[in-house]
BALOBA-1460 file (C-alpha; in Angstrom, 3 decimals):
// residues 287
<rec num="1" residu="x" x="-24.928" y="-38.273" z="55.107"/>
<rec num="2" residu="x" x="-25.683" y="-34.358" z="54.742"/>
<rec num="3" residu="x" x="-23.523" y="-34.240" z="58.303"/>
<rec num="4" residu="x" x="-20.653" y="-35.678" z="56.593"/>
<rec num="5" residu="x" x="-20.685" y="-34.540" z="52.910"/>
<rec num="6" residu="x" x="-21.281" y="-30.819" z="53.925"/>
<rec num="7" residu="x" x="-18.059" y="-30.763" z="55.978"/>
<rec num="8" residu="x" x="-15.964" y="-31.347" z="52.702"/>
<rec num="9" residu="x" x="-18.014" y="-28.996" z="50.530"/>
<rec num="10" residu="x" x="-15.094" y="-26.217" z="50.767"/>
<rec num="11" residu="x" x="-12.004" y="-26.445" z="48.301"/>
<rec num="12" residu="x" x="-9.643" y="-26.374" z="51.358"/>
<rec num="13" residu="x" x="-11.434" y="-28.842" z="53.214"/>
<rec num="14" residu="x" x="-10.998" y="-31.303" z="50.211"/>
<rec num="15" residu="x" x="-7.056" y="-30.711" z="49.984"/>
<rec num="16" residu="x" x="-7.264" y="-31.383" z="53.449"/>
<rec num="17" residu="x" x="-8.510" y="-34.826" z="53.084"/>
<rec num="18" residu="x" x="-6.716" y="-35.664" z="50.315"/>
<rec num="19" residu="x" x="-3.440" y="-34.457" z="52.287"/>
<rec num="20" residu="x" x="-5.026" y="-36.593" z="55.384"/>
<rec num="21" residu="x" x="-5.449" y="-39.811" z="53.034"/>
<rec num="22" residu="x" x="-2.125" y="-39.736" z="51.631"/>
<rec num="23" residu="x" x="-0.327" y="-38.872" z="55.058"/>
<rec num="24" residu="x" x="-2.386" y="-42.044" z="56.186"/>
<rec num="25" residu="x" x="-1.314" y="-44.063" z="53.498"/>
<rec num="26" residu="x" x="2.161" y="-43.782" z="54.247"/>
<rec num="27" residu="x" x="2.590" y="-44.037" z="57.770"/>
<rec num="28" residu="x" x="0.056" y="-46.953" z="57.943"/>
<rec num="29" residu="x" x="3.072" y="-48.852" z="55.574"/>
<rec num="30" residu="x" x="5.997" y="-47.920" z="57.126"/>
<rec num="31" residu="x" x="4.426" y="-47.574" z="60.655"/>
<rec num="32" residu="x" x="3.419" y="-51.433" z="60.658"/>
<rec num="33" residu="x" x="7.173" y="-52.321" z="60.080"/>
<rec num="34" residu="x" x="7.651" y="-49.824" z="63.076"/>
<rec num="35" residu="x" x="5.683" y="-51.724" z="64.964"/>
<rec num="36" residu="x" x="7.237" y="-55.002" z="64.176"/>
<rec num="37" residu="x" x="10.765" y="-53.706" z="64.665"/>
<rec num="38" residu="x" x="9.148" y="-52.024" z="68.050"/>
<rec num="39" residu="x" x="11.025" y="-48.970" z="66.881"/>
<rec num="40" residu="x" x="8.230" y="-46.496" z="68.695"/>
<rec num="41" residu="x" x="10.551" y="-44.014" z="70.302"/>
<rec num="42" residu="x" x="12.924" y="-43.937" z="66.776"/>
<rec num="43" residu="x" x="10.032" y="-43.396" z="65.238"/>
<rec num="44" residu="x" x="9.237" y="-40.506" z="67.700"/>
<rec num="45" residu="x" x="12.567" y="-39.098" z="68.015"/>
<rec num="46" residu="x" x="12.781" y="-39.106" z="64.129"/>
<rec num="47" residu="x" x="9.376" y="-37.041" z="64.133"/>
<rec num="48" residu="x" x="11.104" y="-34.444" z="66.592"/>
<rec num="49" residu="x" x="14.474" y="-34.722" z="64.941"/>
<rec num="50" residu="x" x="13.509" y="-32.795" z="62.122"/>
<rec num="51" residu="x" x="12.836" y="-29.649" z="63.574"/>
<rec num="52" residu="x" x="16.172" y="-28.227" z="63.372"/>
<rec num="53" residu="x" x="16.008" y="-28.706" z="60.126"/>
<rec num="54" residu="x" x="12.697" y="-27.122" z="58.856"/>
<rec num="55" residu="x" x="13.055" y="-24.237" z="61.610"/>
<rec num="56" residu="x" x="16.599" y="-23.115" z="59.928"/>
<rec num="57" residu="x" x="14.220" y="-23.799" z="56.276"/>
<rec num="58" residu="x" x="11.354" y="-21.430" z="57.719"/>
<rec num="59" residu="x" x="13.735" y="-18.804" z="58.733"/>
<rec num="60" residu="x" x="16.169" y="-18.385" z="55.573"/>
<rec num="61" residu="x" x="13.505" y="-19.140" z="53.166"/>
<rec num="62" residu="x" x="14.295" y="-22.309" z="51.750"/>
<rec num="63" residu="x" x="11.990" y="-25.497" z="51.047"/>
<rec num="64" residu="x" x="11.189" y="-26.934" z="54.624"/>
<rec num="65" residu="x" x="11.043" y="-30.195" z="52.971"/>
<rec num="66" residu="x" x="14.967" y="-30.490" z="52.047"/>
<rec num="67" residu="x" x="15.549" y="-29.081" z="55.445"/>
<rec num="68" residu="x" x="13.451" y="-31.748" z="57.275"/>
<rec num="69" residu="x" x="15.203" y="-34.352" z="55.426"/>
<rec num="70" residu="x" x="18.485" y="-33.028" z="55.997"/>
<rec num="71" residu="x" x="17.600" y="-33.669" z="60.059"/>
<rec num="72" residu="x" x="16.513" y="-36.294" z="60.093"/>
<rec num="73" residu="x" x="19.458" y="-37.647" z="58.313"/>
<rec num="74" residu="x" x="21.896" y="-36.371" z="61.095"/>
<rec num="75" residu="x" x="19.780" y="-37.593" z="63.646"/>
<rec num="76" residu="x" x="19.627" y="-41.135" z="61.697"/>
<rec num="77" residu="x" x="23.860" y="-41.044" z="61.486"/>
<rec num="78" residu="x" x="23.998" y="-39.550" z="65.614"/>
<rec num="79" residu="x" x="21.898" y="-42.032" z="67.104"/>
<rec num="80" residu="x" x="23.978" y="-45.242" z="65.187"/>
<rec num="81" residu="x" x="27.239" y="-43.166" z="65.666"/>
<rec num="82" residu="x" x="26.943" y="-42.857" z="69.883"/>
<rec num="83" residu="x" x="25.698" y="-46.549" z="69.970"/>
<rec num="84" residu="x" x="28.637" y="-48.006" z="67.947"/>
<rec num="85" residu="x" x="30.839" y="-45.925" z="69.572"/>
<rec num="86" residu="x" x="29.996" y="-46.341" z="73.247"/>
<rec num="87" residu="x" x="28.763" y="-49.113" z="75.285"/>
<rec num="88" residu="x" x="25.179" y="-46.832" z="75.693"/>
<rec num="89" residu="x" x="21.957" y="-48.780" z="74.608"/>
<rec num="90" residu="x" x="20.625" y="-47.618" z="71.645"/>
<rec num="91" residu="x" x="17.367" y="-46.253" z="73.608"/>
<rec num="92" residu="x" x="20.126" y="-44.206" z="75.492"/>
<rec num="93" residu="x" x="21.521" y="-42.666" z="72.689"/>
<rec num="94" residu="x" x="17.838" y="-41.878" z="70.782"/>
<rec num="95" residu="x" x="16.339" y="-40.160" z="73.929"/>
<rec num="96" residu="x" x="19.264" y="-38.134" z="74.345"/>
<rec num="97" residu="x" x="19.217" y="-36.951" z="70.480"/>
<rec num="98" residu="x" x="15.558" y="-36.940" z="70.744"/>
<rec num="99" residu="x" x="15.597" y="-34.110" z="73.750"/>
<rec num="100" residu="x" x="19.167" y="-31.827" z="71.909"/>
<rec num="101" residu="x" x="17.425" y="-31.946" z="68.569"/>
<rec num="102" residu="x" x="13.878" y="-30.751" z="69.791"/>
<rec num="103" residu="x" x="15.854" y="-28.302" z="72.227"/>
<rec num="104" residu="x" x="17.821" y="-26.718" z="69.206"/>
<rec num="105" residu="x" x="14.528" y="-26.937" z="67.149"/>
<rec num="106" residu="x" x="12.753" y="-24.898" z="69.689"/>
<rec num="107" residu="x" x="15.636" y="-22.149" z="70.036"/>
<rec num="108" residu="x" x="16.265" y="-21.799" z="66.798"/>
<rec num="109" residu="x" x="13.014" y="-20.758" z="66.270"/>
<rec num="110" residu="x" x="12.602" y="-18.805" z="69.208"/>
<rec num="111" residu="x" x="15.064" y="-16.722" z="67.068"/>
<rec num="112" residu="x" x="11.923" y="-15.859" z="64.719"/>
<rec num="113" residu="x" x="9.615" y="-13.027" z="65.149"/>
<rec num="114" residu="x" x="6.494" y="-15.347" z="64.703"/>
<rec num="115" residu="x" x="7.809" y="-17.294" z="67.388"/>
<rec num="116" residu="x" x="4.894" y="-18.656" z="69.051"/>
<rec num="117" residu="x" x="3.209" y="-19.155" z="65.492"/>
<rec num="118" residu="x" x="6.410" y="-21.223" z="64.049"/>
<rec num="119" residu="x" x="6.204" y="-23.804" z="66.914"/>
<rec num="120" residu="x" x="2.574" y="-24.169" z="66.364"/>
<rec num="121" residu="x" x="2.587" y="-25.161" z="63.346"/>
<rec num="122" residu="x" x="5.782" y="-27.165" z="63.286"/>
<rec num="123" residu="x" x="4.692" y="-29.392" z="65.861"/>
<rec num="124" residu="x" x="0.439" y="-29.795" z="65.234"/>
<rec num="125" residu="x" x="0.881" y="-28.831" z="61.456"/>
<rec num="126" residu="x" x="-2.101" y="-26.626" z="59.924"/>
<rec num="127" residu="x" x="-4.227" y="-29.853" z="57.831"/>
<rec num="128" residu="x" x="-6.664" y="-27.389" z="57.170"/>
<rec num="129" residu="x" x="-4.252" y="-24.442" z="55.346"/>
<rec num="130" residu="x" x="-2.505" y="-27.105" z="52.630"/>
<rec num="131" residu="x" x="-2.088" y="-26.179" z="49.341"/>
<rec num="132" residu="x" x="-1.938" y="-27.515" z="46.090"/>
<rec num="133" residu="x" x="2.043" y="-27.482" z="46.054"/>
<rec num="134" residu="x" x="2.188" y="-29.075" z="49.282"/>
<rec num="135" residu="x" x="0.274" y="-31.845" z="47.991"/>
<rec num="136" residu="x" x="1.882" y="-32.507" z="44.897"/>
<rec num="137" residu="x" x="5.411" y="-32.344" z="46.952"/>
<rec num="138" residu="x" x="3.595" y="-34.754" z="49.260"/>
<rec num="139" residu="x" x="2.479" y="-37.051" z="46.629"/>
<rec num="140" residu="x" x="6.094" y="-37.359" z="45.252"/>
<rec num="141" residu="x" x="7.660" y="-38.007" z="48.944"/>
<rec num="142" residu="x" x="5.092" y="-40.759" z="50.004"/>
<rec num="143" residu="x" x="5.234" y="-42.520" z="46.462"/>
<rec num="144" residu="x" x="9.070" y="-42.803" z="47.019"/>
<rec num="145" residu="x" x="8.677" y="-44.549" z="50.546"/>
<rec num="146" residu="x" x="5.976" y="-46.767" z="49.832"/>
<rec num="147" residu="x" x="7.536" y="-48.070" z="46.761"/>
<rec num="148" residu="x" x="10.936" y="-48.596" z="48.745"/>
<rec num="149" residu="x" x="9.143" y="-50.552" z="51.449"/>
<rec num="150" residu="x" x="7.263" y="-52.515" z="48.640"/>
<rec num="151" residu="x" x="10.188" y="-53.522" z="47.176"/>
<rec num="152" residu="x" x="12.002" y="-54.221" z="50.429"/>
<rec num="153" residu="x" x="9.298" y="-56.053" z="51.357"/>
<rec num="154" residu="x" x="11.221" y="-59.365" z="51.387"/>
<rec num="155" residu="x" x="14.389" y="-57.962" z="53.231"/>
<rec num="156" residu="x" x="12.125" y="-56.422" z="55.750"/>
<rec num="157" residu="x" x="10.419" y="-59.102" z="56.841"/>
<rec num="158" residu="x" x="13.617" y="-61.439" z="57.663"/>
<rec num="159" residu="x" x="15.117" y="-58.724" z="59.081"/>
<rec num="160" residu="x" x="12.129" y="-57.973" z="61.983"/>
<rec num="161" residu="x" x="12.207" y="-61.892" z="62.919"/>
<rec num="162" residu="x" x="15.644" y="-63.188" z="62.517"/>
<rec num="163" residu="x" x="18.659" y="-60.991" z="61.884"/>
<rec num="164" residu="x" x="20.909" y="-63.879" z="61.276"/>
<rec num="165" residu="x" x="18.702" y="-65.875" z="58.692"/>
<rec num="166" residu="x" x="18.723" y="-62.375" z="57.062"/>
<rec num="167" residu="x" x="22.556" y="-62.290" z="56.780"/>
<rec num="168" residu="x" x="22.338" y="-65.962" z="55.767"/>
<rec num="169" residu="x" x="20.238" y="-65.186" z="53.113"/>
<rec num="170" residu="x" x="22.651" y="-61.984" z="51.994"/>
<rec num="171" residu="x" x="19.759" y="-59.783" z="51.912"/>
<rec num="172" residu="x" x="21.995" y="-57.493" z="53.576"/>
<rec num="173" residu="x" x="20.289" y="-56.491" z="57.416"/>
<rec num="174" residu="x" x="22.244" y="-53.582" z="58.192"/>
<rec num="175" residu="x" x="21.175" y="-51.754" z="54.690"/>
<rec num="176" residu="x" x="17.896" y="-53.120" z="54.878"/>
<rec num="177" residu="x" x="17.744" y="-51.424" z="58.829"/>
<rec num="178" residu="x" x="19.452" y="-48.041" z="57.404"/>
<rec num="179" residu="x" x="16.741" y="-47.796" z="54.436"/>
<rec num="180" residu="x" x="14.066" y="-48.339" z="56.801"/>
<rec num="181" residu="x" x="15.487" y="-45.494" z="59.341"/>
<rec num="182" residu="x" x="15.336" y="-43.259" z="55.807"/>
<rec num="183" residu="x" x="11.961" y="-44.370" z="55.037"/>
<rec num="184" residu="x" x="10.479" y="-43.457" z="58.228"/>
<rec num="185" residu="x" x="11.892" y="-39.790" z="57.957"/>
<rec num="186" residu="x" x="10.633" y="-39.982" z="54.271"/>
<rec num="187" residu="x" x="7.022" y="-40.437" z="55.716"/>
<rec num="188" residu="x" x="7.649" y="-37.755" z="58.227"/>
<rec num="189" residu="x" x="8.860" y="-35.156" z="56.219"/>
<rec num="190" residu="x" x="6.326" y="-35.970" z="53.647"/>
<rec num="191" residu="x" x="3.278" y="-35.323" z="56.774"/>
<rec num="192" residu="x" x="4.713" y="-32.819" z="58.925"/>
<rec num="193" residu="x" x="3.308" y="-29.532" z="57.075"/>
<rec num="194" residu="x" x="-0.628" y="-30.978" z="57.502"/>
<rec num="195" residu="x" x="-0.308" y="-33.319" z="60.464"/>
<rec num="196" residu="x" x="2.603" y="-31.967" z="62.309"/>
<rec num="197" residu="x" x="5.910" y="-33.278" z="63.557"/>
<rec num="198" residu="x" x="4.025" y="-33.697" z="66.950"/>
<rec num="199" residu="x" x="0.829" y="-35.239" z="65.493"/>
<rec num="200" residu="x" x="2.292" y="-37.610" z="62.342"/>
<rec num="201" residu="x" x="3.838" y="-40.191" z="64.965"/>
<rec num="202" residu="x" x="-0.485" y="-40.882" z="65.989"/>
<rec num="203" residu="x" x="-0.779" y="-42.146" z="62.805"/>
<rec num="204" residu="x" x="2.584" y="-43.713" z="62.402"/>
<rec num="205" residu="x" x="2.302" y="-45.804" z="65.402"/>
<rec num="206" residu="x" x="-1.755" y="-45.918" z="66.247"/>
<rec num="207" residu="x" x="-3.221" y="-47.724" z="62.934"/>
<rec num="208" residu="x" x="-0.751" y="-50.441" z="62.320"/>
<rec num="209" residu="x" x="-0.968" y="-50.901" z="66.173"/>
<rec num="210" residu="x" x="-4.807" y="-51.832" z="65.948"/>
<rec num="211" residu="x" x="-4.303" y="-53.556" z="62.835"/>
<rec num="212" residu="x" x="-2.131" y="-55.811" z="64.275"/>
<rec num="213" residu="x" x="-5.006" y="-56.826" z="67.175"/>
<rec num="214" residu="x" x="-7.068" y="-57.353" z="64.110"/>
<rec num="215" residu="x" x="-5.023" y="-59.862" z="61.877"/>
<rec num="216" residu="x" x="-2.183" y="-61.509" z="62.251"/>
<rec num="217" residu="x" x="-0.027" y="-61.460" z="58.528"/>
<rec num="218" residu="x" x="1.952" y="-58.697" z="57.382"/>
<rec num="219" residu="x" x="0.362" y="-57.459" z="54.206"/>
<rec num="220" residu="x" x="-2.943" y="-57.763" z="55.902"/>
<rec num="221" residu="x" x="-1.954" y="-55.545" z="58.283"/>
<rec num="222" residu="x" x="-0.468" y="-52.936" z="55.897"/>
<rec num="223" residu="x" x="-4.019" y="-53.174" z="54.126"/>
<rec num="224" residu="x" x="-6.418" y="-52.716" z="57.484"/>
<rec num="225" residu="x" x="-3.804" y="-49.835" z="58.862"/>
<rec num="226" residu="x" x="-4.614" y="-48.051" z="55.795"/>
<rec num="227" residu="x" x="-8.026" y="-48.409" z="56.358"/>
<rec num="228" residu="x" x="-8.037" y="-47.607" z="59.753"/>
<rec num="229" residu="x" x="-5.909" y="-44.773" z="59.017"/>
<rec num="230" residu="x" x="-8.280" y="-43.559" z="56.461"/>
<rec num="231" residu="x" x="-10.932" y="-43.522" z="58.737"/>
<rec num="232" residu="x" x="-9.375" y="-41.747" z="61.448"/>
<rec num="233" residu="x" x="-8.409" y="-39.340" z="58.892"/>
<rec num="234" residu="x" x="-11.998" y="-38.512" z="57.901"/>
<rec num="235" residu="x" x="-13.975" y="-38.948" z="61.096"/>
<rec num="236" residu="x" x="-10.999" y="-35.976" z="62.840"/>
<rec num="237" residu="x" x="-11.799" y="-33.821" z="59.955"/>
<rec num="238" residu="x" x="-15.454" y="-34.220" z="60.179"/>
<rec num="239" residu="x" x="-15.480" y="-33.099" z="63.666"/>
<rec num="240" residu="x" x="-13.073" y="-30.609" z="63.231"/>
<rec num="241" residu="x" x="-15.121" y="-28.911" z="60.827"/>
<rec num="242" residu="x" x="-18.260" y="-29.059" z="62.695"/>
<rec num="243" residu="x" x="-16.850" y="-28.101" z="66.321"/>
<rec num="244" residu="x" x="-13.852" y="-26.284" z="65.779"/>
<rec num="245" residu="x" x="-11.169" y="-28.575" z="67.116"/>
<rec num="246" residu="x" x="-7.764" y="-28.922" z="65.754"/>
<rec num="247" residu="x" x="-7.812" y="-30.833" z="62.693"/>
<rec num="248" residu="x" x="-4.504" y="-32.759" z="63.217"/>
<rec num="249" residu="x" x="-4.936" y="-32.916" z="66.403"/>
<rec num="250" residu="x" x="-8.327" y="-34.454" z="66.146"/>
<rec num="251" residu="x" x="-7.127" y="-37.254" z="63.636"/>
<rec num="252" residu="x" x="-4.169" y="-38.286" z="66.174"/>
<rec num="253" residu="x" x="-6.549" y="-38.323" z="68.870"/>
<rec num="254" residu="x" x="-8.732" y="-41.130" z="66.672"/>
<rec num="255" residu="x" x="-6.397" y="-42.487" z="66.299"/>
<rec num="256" residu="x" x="-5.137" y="-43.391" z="69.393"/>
<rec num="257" residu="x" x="-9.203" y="-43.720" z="70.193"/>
<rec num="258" residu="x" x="-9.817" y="-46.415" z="67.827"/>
<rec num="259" residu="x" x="-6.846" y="-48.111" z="69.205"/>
<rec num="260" residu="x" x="-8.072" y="-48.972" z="72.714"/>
<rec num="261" residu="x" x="-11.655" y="-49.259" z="71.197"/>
<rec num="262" residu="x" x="-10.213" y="-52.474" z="69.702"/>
<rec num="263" residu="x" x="-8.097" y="-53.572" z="72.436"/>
<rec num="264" residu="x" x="-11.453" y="-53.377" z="74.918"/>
<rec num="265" residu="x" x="-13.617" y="-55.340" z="72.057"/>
<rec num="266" residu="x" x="-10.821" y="-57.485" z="72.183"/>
<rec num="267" residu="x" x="-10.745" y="-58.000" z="75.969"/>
<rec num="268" residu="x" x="-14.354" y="-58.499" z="76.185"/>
<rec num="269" residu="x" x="-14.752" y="-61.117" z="73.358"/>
<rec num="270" residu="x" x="-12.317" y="-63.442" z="75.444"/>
<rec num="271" residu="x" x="-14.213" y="-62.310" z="78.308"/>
<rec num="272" residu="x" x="-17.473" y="-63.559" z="76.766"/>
<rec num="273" residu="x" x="-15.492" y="-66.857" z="75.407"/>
<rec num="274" residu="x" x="-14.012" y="-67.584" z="78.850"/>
<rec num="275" residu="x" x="-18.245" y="-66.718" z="80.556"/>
<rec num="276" residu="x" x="-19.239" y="-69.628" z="78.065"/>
<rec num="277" residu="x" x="-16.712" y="-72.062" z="78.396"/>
<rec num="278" residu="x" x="-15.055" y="-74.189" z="76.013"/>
<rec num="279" residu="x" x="-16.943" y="-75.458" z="73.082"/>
<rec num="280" residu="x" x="-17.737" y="-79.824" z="73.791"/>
<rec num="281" residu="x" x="-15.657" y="-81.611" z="70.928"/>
<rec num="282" residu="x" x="-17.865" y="-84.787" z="71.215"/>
<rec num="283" residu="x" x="-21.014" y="-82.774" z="70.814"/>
<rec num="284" residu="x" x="-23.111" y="-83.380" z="67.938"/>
<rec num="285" residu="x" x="-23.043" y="-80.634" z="64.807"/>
<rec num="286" residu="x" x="-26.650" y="-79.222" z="64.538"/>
<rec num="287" residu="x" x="-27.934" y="-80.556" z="61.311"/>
């Protein structure tokens, strides 16, 4: 316990965690409805979309959070404005976006004297340098999107497995998609300055992933994501503090760990089922 307790014994290693738990909060919500809607690489491209954004922030001194947003707004209205308006699959249309907006991101800050320091930062975040202002600006931005997704909870779900019966039921799909596309950049925005724009999508996409290999019902899933997330969250900054690894970077990586830890415990449980055969109905119960 002394191995884990001393590594959050420093003031910045607690805002660290706390920044960790939050950012894991968020994106375990909104990342299991990104898993439903397999909307990955959005997802992705949204997490690289926003660099434009807070690059053009860093460099004329305004709040990188209202920059990030701004992004990942116009990257939102591009991708559904080229897929309406040509006969390009919506993949088509993200990738493309996904490649300009990181592109611009990267020369606008090339522009910067602390070049090679900007796109550090931007894209694996610094978990370990958060402040008190970034967390209560944090705080405010997750609270918003899990609230929305809490009480879109309803829409959501007929949305991700029927489209029509969604319409049917007026609970308006195409609003329902366009507030989840803002809620993912909410949770972005609101993780990129401790996890990263790179980093955030590990914990987006890896704990609801491994959730769902756990249980089976939404709002279980949600809960065990969290969880997961929370872990992954501690365990990277444990072993960032004692060996020096990238904190963000060590968290993503658990992420994506724990992920195919499950799958393999998965794989060899069936295994083991299939070794022993099926269970004999007309056997007698012991007892």
């Amino acid at each position: 316990m002394r191995w884990l307790t001393e590594a959050f014994e420093p003031a910045f290693m607690q805002r660290a965690l706390l920044a960790g738990l939050m950012t894991a909060a968020v994106t375990s919500v909104v990342g299991t409805w990104v898993v439903i809607r397999g909307l990955a690489f959005m997802g992705d491209a949204l997490a690289h979309g926003v660099i434009p954004g807070i690059a053009v922030a860093v460099i004329w001194g305004f709040n990188p959070l209202l920059g990030a947003m701004v992004a990942a707004l116009v990257m939102g209205g591009a991708v559904s404005l080229v897929s309406s308006r040509t006969n390009l699959r919506e993949d088509t249309s993200i990738g493309l976006l996904f490649v300009g907006m990181l592109a611009l991101g990267i020369v606008i800050i090339s522009r910067s004297d602390s070049f090679a320091t900007d796109v550090t930062s931007l894209l694996f975040g610094d978990v370990l340098g958060v402040t008190t202002d970034d967390l209560l600006g944090q705080l405010a931005l997750s609270t918003v999107a899990v609230a929305v997704v809490l009480v879109l909870y309803r829409p959501l779900l007929a949305l991700s497995f029927n489209r029509d019966k969604a319409a049917t039921l007026r609970l308006a799909p195409g609003w329902t998609h366009f507030a989840l596309m803002a809620v993912i950049a909410l949770s972005i925005v609101s993780s990129f300055q401790s996890i990263g724009t790179l980093l955030v999508f590990g914990l987006l996409i890896g704990p609801p992933a491994t959730a769902f290999l756990i249980v089976r019902r939404v709002p279980a899933a949600m809960a065990v994501a969290v969880l997961i997330g929370a872990a992954c969250v501690v365990g990277g900054l444990v072993i960032s503090f004692h060996f020096g690894t990238a904190g963000g970077a060590t968290i993503a990586g658990l992420c994506v760990l724990v992920f195919f830890a499950a799958l393999l415990l998965g794989e060899l449980r069936v295994a083991l089922h299939r070794f022993r055969g099926p269970i004999n109905p007309t056997a007698p119960e012991a007892g």
